[in-house]
N, C-alpha and C positions, 0 to 999 in steps of 0.2 A: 470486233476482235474475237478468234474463235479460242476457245477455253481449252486448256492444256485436257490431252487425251485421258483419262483414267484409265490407270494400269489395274485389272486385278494382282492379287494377292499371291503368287504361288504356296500350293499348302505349304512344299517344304520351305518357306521362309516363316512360319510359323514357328511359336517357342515348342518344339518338342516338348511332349508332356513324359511327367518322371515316369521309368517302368513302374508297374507294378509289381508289390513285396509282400508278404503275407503281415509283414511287420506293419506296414505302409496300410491297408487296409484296416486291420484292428485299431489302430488310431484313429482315422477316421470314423470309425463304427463307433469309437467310443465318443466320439467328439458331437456325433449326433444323438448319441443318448445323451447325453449330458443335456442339449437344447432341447431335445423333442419326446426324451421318454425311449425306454428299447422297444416300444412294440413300433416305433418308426422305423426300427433297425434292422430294413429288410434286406436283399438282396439287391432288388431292385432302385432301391433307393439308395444305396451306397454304391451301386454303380452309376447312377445319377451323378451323385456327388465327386464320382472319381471319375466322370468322363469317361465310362467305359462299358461295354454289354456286361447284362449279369452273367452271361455265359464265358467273359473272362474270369470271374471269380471263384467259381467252381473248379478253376486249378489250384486254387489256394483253400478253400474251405467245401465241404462237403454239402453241408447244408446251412439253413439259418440257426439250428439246433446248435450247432459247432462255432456259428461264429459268435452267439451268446455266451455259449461256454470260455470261448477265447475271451472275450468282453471282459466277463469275469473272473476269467485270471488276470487278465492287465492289470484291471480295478485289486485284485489281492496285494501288489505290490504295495499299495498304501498302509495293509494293514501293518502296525509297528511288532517287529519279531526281535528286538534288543530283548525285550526279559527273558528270554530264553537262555541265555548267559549273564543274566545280572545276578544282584543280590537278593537275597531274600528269602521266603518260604515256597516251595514248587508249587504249592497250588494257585498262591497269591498268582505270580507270574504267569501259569496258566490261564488266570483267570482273563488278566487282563489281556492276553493276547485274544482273546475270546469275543470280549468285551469293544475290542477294537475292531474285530472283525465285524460284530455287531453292526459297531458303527459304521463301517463301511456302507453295508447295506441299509440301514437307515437314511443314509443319503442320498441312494437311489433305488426307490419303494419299487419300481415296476423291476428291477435286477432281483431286489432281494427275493420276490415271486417266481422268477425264475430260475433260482438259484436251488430253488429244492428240485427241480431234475435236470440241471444243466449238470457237465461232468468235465471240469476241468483238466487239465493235463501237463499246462504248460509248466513253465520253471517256478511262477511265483506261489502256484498251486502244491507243487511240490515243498517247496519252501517252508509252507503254512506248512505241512503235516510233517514236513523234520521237527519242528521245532515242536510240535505237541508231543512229537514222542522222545524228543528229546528229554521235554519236562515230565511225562511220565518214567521214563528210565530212572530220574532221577531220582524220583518219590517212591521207586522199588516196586513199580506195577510189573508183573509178571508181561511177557513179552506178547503172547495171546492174548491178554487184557487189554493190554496197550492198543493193537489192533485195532481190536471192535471198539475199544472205548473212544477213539481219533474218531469214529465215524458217528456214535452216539452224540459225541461232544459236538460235532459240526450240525448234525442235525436241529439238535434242539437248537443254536444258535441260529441257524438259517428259520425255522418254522418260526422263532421269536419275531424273528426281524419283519418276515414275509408278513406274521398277521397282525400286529406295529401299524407296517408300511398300510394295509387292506385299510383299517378301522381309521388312521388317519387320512386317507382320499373317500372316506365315505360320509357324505354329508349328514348321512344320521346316524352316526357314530355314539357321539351322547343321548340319543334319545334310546336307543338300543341297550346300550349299559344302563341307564335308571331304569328301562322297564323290566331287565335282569336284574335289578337288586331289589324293586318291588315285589318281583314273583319270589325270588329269593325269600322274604324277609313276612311276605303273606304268608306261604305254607302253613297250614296247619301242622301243629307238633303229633297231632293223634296219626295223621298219615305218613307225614315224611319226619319224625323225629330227630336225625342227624342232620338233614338241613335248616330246622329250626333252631337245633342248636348252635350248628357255624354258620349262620348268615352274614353276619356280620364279617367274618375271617374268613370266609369264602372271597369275599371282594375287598378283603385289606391290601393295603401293601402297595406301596410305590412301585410302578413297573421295572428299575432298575432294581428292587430290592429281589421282588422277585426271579428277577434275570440273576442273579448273582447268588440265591437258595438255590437256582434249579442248577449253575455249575457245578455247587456244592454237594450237592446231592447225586449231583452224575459224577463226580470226582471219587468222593468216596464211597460210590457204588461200583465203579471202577475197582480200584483198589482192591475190593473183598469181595466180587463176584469173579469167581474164575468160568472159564469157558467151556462150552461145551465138547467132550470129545467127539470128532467127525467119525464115524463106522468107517463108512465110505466117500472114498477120496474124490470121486466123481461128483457125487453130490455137494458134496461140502465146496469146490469149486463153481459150480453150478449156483449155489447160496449166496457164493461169495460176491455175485455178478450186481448183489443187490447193493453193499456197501458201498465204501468210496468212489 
């Protein structure tokens, strides 16, 4: 008996695959960080995963610089921006949205590393920095304070996270820290006097206590350092490129 003919496939009876979306993309991008780490999160590789040349996706994002940065806005959406309209004392609320955002990047070490020269833009990005100067306006920071202080405040929280994230995927993490609080704690007082004296208070303090001094201290450093006046308007633009 001869055996029924096989028919190939025509493509077009194939499931058309969904178009591509810039939207559509950053999900994905995000979805393989999440399994693989972001230094997975190439161009190439997410056109793997979306069935498509990486030369489609350079209608949609620039570089990989860009789509890290998008990454990182999606991921800002988690951070919690209610205390921005709740109760309570403005820095308190400050703080905590800080603290969140923290958290955010402590959840993904290899983002929060990136996160000190990625440059967000999109809506959730925006979001985050209303609502800091929101809580600044409140607490009666002068509007140039406010400014620079959104940018001081982001940084130190990002550089927290980022050297967090390093010392925890570093397998000699602890060995590194005791051998800093031996040299520490060895010094002689006749050569280095101020570090013999705070040895000990040099490496005190729980890592959140610390995180939550250094808001404190950028808060109301904010507050009572006013800004410098620009001469020149060029310049001072040109300056500005370095901030948020």
């Amino acid at each position: 008996m001869t055996p029924p003919a096989q028919t190939s496939r025509s493509r077009r009876e194939r499931p058309a695959k969904p178009p591509l979306t810039r939207e559509g993309i950053i999900a994905t991008a995000v979805g393989i960080m999440r399994v693989e780490g972001l230094p997975k999160v190439t161009m190439r590789r997410l056109a793997q995963e979306l069935d498509t040349g990486p030369a489609s996706l350079y209608v949609y994002l620039r570089n990989t610089a860009e789509l890290h940065a998008a990454i990182l806005d999606e991921l800002l959406g988690e951070v919690e921006l209610s205390p921005a309209k709740g109760p309570g004392d403005w820095r308190g609320r400050l703080e905590r949205i800080l603290t969140d955002y923290c958290a955010m990047l402590f959840e993904h070490p290899s983002l929060a590393r990136s996160a000190l020269s990625a440059r967000p833009s999109g809506a959730n990005y925006l979001n985050l920095i209303e609502a800091l100067l929101a809580l600044l306006d409140e607490g009666g920071v002068p509007p140039g304070q406010a400014a620079w202080g959104v940018d001081a405040l982001l940084q130190f929280a990002t550089a927290t996270a980022a050297e967090q994230a390093t010392r925890d995927q570093s397998a000699d993490a602890q060995a590194e820290w005791d051998a800093l609080t031996h040299a520490l704690h060895a010094v002689s007082e006749h050569t280095h006097p101020h570090i013999s004296a705070l040895a000990t208070q040099l490496v005190s303090g729980a890592p959140q206590q610390r995180l939550s001094w250094g808001f404190h201290l950028l808060i109301n450093g904010i507050l009572h350092t006013p800004t410098p006046v620009a001469s020149d308007p060029a310049t001072a633009e040109t300056d500005g490129r370095a901030s948020l």
